[in-house]
N, C-alpha and C positions, 0 to 999 in steps of 0.2 A: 504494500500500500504506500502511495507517496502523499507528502505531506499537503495538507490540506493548505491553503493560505488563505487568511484571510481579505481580501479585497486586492485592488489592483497595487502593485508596488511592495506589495508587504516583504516581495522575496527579497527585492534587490534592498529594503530595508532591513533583511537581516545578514546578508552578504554582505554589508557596507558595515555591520556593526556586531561582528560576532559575540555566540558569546563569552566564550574563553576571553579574550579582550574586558569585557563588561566584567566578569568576576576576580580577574588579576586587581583591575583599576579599585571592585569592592575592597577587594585584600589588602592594597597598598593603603587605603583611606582610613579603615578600621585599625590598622597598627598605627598610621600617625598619627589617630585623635585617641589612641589607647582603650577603645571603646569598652564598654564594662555591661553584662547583661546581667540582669536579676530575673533569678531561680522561682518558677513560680508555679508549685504545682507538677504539670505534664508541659512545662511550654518554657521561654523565656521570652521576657519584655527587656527592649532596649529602647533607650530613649537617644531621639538622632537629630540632627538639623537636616535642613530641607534640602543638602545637599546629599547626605550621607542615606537619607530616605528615598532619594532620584535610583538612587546607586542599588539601593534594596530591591526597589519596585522593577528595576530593571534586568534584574539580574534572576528575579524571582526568590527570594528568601523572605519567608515570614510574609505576615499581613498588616497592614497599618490598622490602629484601633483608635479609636477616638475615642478622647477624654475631656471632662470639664475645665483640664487645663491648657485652654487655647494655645498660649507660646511652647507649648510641648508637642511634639510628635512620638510615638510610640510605634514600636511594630513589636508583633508578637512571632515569637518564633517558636517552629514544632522541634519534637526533642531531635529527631536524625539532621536538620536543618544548622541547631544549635552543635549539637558536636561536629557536625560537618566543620563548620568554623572556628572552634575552638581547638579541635585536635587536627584535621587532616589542612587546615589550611591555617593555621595559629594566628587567627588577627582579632580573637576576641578571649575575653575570659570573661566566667560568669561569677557569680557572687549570691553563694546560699542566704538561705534566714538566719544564718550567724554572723552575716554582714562579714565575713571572709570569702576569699575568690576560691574556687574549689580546683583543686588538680585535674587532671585527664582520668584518673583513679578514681580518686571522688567521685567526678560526676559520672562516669562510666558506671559504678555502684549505683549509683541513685537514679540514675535511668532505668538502667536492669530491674531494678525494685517499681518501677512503676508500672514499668514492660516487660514483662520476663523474657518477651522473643527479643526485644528492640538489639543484642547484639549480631543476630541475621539479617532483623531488618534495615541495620543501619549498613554491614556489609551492601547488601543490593543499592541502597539509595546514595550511598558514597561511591559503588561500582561504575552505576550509572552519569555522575556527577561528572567523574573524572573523565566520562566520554563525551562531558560538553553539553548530556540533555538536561533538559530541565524538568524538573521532578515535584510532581505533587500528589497531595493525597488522593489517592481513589474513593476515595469512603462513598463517595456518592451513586459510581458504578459496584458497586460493591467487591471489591479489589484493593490492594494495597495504596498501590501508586499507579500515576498516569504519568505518560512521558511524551513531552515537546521538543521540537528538534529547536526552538527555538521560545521566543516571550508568547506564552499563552494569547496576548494581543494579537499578534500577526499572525498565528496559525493555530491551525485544529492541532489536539492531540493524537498521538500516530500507536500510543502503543496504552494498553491497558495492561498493569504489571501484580503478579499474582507473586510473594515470597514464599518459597518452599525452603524443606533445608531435609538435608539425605538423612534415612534413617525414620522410625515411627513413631510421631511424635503430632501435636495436636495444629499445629504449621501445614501438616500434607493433609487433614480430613477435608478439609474442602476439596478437595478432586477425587477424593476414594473411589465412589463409583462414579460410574461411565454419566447420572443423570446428570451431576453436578458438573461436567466438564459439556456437555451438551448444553447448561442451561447457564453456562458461563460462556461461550462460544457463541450463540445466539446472543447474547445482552450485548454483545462485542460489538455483534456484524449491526444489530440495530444502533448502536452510536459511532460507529465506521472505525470502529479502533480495532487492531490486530490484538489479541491475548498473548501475551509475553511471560514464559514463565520465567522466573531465574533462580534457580536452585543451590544452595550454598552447603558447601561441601567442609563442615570442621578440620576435619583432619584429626581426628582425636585430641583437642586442643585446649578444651575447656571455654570458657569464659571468664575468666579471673579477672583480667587487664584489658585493655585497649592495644594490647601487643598482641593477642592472638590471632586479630583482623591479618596481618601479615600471614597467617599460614592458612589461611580460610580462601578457598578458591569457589569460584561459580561457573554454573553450566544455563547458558540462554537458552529458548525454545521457547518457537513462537508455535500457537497452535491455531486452524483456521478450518472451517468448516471445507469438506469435501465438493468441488462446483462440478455435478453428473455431467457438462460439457465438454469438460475435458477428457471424460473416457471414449470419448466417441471420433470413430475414425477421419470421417468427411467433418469439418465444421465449415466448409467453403460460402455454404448461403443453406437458406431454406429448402426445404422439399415440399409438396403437394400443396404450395400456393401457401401454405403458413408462413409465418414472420417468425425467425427465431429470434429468442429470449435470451 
């Protein structure tokens, strides 16, 4: 499936500004103003100027929230969003309810504790990260994540992402039987998204650290419903006055 774009120009508007570009320049901005997020819950909140906010929105991290406090702006960041930035790209640190900044330790522990999967599911959305797409919640198709070759703005999404991880465990029940990947495959083809599985592979590693991401490999696969045309010899035009479909 190719990317959908939205309206005229959207392409050469993302060829003209990719987005590797756009999340270096986040990275560079967030060390020089030292940015600092607070711990809140299953999310973090940082408070940015309307510069550092441009940089957010464009790059796709977190959601801006509105507050009673006009001269403030906020974005709220989800937990793989927030690590993302803090360990695999170091330009933020966050700050628990003890009003101290927490380690990659730390807060690796206290994710886990909110998310017991969240160190597979951050492997996948830091996997995908590093390949440039842009990554957001699926919640709504009911899937992990959805993936943009570029800002949600200018184009459809291309892949609907399902996290599995090897071995039997409550990660793989949603596809056990055959109905559940049928009525995942369908939901797909009706909002034009490919189903992307990506399967993360421990390695017998544990989860202790934020070092064991290092030994954790993944395996893609896209799954897409069977088109009966393709098994057929002739597909040159119709036969007996019908219009083919």
């Amino acid at each position: 499936m190719k990317p959908r774009w939205k309206g005229k120009g959207s392409q050469a508007k993302a060829n003209a500004d990719p987005m590797s570009k756009i999340v270096s320049q986040l990275q560079s901005s967030l060390i020089q103003s030292e940015t600092r997020g607070l711990l809140s819950s299953c999310s973090v909140l940082v408070e940015v100027d309307a510069e550092l906010a441009d940089l957010l929105n464009r790059s796709c991290f977190g959601r801006p929230r509105i507050t009673a406090q006009e001269d403030k702006q906020w974005f709220q960041l989800d937990m793989e969003e927030a690590f993302y930035l803090c360990f695999s790209l170091k330009c933020l640190k966050v700050i628990g309810e003890d009003g101290y900044i927490k380690s990659n330790e730390e807060l690796w522990d206290y994710l886990k504790s909110k998310k017991p999967v969240f160190p597979v599911s951050y492997k996948v959305y830091s996997h995908l990260r590093h390949k440039n797409w842009v990554v957001r919640s699926g919640l709504q198709y009911g899937v992990d994540f959805v993936a943009y070759c570029h800002h949600p703005a200018l184009v459809h999404s291309e892949y609907a992402v399902l996290v599995l991880s090897e071995g039997d465990n409550d990660l793989n029940g949603r596809l056990r039987v055959w109905s559940d990947v049928h009525c995942t495959v369908r939901l797909c083809g009706s909002v034009a998204k490919t189903l992307l599985t990506v399967i993360v592979n421990s390695n017998n590693q544990g989860a202790n650290s934020p070092s064991c991401l290092e030994h954790y490999t993944v395996e893609e696969q896209t799954i897409t419903r069977w088109n009966p045309e393709r098994s057929r010899e002739d597909q040159t035009g119709p036969k007996n006055g019908t219009k083919k479909v």
